[in-house]
C-alpha positions as CSV (number, residue, x, y, z in Angstrom):
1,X,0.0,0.0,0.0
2,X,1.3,3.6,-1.0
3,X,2.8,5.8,2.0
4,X,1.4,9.5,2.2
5,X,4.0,10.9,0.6
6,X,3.9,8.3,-2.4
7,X,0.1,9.3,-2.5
8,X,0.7,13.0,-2.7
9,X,3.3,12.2,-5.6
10,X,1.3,10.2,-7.3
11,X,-1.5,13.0,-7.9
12,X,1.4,15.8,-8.6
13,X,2.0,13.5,-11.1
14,X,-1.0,12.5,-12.9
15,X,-2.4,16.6,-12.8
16,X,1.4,17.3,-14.2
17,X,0.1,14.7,-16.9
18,X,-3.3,16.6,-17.4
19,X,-1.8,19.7,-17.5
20,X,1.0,18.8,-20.2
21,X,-1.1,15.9,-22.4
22,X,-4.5,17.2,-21.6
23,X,-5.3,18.2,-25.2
24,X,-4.6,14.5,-26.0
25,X,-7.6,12.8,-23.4
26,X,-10.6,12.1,-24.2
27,X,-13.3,13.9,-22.2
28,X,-13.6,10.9,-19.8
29,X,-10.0,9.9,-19.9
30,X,-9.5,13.5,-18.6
31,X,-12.2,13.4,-16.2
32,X,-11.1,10.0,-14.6
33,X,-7.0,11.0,-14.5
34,X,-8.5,13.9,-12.9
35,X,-10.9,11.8,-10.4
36,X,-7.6,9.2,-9.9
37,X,-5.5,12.1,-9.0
38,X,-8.1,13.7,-6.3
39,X,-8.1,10.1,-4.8
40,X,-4.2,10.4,-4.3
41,X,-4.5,13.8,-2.9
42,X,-7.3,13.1,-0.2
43,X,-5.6,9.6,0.2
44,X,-2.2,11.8,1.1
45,X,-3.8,14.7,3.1
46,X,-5.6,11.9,5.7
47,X,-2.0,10.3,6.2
48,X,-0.6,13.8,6.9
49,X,-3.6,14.6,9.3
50,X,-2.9,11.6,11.0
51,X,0.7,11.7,11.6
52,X,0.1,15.4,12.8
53,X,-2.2,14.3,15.4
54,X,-0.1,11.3,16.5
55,X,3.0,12.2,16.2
56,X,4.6,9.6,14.0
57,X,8.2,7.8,13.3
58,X,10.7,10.7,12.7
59,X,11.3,8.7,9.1
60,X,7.4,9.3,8.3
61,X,8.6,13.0,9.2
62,X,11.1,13.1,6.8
63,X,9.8,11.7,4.2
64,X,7.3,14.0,4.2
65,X,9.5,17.1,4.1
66,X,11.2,15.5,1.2
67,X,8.3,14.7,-1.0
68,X,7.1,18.3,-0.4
69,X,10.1,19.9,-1.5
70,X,10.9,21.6,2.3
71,X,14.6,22.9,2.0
72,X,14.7,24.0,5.7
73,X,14.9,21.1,8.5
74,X,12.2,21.4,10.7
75,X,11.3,19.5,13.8
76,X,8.2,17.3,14.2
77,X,6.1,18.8,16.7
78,X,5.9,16.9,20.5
79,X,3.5,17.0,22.9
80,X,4.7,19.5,25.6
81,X,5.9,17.7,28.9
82,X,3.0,18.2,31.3
């Protein structure tokens, strides 16, 4: 099964494909890539909700700062010491 981050570069990759081949779909080719791709996109942001809720391995972490292009480290956030 797909990680978040291979979700969300699934559907950057599929619209990229709409947006640079989208003259050659068919009107229901386009409108399923399109539909595939909003799949990948919801499918990513519920893994990135959840591992913001629940903390998550640091690798999940970094992963995600990767896939999204961050250039500056930053730190998951933890649960303040109570």
């Amino acid at each position: 099964m797909p990680s978040g981050p291979e979700h969300y570069r699934t559907a950057e990759e599929l619209i990229a494909g709409v947006e640079q081949y989208g003259d050659d779909f068919t009107p229901e080719g386009l409108t399923a890539q399109i539909a595939i791709a909003q799949v990948h996109a919801m499918l990513a942001l519920a893994a990135a909700t959840a591992l913001g809720t629940n903390g998550g391995p640091d690798e999940d972490w970094r992963e995600w700062r990767r896939i999204a292009g961050c250039v500056k480290p930053c730190e998951p956030r933890r649960e303040a010491a109570k």
